[in-house]
C-alpha positions as CSV (number, residue, x, y, z in Angstrom):
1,X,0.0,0.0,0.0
2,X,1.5,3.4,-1.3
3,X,0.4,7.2,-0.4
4,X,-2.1,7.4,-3.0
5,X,-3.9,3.7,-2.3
6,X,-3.9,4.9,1.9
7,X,-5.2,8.1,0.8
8,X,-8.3,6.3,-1.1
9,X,-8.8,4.0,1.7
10,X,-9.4,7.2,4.2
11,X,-11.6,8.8,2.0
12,X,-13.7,5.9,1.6
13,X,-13.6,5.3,5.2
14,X,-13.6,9.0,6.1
15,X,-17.0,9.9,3.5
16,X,-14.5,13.0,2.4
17,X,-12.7,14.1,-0.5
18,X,-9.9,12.4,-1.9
19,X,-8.0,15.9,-1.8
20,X,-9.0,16.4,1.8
21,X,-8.0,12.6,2.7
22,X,-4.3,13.6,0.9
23,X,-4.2,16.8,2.6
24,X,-4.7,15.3,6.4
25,X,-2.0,12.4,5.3
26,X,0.3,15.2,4.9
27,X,-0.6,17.1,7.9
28,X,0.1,13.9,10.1
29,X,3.5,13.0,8.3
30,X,4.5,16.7,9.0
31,X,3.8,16.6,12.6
32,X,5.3,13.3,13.2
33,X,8.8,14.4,10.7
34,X,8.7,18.0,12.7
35,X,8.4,15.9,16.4
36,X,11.1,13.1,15.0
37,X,13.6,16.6,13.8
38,X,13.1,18.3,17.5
39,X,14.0,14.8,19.2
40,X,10.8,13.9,20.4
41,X,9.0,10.8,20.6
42,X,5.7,10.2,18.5
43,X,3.3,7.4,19.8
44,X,-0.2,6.3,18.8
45,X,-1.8,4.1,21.0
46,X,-2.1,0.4,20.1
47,X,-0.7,1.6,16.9
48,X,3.3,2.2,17.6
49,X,5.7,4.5,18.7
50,X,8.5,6.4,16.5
51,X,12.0,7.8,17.9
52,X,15.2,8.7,16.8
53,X,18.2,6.9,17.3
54,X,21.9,7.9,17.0
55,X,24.0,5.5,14.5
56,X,27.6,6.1,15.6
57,X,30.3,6.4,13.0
58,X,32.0,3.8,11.2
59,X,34.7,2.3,8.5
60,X,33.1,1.2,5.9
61,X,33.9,1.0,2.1
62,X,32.7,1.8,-1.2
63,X,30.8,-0.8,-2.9
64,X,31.4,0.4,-6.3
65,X,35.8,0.4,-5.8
66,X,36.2,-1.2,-2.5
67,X,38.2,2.0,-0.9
68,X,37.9,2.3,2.7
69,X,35.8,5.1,4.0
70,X,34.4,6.9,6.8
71,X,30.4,6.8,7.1
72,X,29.6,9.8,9.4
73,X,27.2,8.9,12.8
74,X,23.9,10.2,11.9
75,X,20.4,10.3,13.6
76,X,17.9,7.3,12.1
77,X,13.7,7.3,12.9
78,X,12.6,4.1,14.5
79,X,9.4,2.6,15.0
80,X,8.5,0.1,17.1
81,X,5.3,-1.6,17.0
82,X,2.8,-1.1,19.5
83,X,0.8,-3.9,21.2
84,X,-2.8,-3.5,19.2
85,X,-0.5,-3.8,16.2
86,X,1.2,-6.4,17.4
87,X,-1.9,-8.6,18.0
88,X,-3.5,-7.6,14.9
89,X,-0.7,-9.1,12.9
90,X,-0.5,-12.2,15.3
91,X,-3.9,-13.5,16.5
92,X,-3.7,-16.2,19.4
C-alpha cells in the first residue's frame, strides 16, 4: 500500500474528498517528521511508537571500488510496533 492507495482507503472510510484525505495524510507525516527533527518521541496508542536513534560512525567501504571510508554517525527514525499492532498481525 502506497500514499495514494492509503489516501483512497481514508476517503472511503472517512465519507471525504480524496484531496481532503491527501491533505490530512500530509498534515500527520508533518507533525510526526517536525516531532522526530526536535527529538521527540511520536506514539499512537495500540498503533506504535516512533524515535530517533543515534548510528555512531564507522569504516566502511565503497561498494562500487572497494576503498575504505568513513560513514559519518547520523540520527535514524525508529518505530516500534505497538501492542494492538502487534496482536492484529498475530492473533492467538
Amino acid at each position: 500500500m502506497n500514499k495514494a492507495d492509503l489516501t483512497e482507503v481514508l476517503a472511503a472510510r472517512g465519507a471525504i474528498p480524496k484531496v481532503r484525505a491527501a491533505n490530512y495524510i500530509n498534515i500527520l507525516t508533518e507533525a510526526i517528521q517536525e516531532a522526530l527533527v526536535r527529538d521527540e518521541k511520536v506514539t499512537i496508542s495500540d498503533f506504535g511508537t516512533f524515535t530517533v536513534s543515534q548510528r555512531s560512525a564507522f569504516e566502511g567501504h565503497n561498494p562500487k571500488n572497494g576503498q575504505p571510508m568513513h560513514v559519518p554517525a547520523r540520527r535514524i527514525p525508529v518505530f516500534r510496533a505497538g501492542k494492538g499492532l502487534k496482536n492484529a498481525l498475530n492473533p492467538d
